[in-house]
N, C-alpha and C positions, 0 to 999 in steps of 0.2 A: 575527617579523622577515621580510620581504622580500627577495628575492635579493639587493638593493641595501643592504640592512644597515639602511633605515628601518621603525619598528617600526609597524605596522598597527593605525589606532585603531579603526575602523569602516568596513563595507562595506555603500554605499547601492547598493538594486537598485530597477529600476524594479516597479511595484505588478501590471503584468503576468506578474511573474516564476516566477509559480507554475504546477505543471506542470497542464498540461490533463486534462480529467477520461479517466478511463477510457474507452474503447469496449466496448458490449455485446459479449460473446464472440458468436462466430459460429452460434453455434444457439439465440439467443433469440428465443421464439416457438416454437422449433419442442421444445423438453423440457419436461419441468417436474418440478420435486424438491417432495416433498412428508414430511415428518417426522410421525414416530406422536408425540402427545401422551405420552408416556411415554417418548419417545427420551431415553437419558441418554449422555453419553462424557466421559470427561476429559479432562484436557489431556494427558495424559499418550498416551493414546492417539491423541488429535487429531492431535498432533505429532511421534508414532513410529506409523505404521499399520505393522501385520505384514505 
């Protein structure tokens, strides 16, 4: 419902509505990450580092 008390059937947005892409972080070009074929981690770890 709406502040106004009418209940909201649908919200049309224009087709540009979507957020613009990311920007390269500021030292692209200038790092580079490279992984051992044998890299393993979990998720677990992924999403709690020590």
């Amino acid at each position: 419902m709406s502040e106004n008390g009418d209940e909201i059937i649908s919200l049309l947005l224009p087709e540009n509505s979507q957020k613009p892409k990311r920007k390269p972080g500021i030292l692209e070009g200038e790092v580079k990450v490279v992984f051992a074929p044998d890299f393993k981690i979990t998720e677990e770890e992924f999403l709690n580092p020590k």
